[in-house]
C-alpha positions in Angstrom: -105.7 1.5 32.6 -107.9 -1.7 32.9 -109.8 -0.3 29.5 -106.7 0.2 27.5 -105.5 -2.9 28.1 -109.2 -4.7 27.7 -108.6 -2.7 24.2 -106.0 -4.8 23.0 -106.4 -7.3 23.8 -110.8 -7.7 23.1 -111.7 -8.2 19.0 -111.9 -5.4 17.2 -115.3 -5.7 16.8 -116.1 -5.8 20.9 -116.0 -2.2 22.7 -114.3 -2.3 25.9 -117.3 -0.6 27.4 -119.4 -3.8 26.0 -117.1 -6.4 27.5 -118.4 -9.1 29.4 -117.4 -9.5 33.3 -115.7 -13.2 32.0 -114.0 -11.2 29.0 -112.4 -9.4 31.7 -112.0 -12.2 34.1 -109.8 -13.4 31.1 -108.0 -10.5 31.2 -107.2 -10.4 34.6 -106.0 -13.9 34.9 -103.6 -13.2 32.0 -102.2 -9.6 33.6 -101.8 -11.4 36.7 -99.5 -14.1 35.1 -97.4 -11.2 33.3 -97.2 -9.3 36.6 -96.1 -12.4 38.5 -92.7 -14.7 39.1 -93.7 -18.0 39.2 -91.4 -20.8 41.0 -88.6 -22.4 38.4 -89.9 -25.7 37.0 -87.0 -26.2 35.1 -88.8 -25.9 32.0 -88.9 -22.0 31.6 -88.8 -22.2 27.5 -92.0 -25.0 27.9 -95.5 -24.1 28.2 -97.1 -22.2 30.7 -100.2 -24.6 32.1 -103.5 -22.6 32.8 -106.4 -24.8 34.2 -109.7 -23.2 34.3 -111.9 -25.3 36.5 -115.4 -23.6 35.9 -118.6 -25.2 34.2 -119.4 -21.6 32.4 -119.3 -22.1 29.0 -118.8 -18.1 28.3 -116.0 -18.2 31.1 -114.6 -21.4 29.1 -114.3 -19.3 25.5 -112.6 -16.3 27.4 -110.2 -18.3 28.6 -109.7 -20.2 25.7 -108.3 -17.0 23.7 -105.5 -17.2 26.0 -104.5 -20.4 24.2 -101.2 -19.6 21.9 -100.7 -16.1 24.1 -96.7 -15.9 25.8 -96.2 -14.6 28.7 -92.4 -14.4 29.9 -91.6 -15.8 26.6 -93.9 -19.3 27.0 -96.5 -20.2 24.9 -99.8 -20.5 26.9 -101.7 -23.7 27.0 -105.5 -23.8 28.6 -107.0 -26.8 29.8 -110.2 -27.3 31.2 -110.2 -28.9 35.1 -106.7 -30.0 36.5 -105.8 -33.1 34.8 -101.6 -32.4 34.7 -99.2 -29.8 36.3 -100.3 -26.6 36.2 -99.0 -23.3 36.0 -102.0 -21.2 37.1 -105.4 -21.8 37.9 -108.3 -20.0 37.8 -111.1 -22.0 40.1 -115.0 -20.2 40.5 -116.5 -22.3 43.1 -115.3 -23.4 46.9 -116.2 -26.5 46.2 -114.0 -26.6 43.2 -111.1 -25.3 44.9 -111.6 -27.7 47.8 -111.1 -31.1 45.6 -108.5 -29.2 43.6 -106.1 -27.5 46.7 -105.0 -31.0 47.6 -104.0 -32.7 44.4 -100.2 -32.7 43.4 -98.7 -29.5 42.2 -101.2 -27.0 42.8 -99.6 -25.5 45.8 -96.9 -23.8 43.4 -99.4 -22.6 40.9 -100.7 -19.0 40.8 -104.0 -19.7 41.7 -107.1 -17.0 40.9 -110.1 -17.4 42.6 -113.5 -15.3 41.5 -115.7 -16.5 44.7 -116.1 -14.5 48.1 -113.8 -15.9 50.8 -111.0 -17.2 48.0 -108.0 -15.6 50.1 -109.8 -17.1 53.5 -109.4 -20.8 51.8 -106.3 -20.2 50.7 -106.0 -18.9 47.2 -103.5 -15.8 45.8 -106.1 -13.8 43.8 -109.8 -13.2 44.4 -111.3 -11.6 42.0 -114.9 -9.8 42.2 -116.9 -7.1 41.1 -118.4 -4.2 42.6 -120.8 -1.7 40.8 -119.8 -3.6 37.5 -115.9 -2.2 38.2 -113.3 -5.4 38.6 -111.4 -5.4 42.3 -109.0 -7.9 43.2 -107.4 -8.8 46.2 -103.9 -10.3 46.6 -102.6 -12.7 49.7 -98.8 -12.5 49.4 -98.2 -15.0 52.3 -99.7 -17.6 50.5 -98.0 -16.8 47.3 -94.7 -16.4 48.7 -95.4 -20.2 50.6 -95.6 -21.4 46.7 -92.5 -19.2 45.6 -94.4 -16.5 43.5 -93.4 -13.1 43.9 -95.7 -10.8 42.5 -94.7 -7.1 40.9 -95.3 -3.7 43.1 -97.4 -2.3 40.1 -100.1 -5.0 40.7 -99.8 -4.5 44.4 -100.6 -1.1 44.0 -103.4 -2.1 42.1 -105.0 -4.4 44.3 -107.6 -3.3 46.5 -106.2 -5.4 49.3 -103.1 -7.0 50.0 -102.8 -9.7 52.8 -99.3 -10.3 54.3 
């Protein structure tokens, strides 16, 4: 499933057997957002907010060709760091995620983590790989705390699912 979908979305010219672990990092983040009910904002027709805090420049460009992508009918806008609201964020370090948990608004964004022990600090989505094979786990407390409900297809699809 992960392949066919990796198809689609990839350039034409990049095999989905050739794509890079951040290619599908992108990928993820932007399945999880279609699979997910984020909490009203009151601005459902505006822009859906990603902020990628991560100095990987490949990681960067992945996320990037989210940028102008709709999910739930909202155009997506990707910013590097946290410097407004945002939506979702996707966070690769603990030490990241430590200065950003506390600033306003990111307890009600879908937050994606892709370092060991993200669900222990209190992020949604941890994302890792495991004989070159993408496995995620999902901690539904904590997203249901923010007011995100995510789909039972992706449940069924994560390898783990904390209550």
């Amino acid at each position: 499933m992960l392949l066919a979908v990796l198809a689609a979305w990839l350039p034409a010219a990049a095999a989905p057997e050739a794509a890079s672990e951040n290619a599908v990092r992108a990928v993820l983040f932007y399945n999880f957002l279609k699979f997910a009910d984020l909490p009203s904002t009151g601005s459902e027709q505006g822009t859906l907010t990603l902020c990628i805090a991560s100095n990987d420049p490949d990681l960067l460009a992945m996320m990037e060709q989210l940028q102008g992508r709709r999910v739930h009918g909202r155009p997506i806008s990707v910013q590097r760091g946290k410097q407004q609201a945002c939506d979702a964020i996707y966070v690769d370090a603990r030490a990241r995620w430590q200065f950003l948990e506390d600033l306003p608004g990111t307890p009600r964004a879908l937050s994606v983590g892709a370092y060991p022990g993200f669900i222990d600090d209190g992020g949604m989505v941890e994302v890792d790989f495991q004989r070159n094979q993408p496995r995620f786990d999902i901690n539904v407390a904590q997203a249901r705390r923010a007011g995100i409900h995510f789909s039972p297809q992706l449940l069924q699809l994560a390898r783990r699912v904390y209550e």
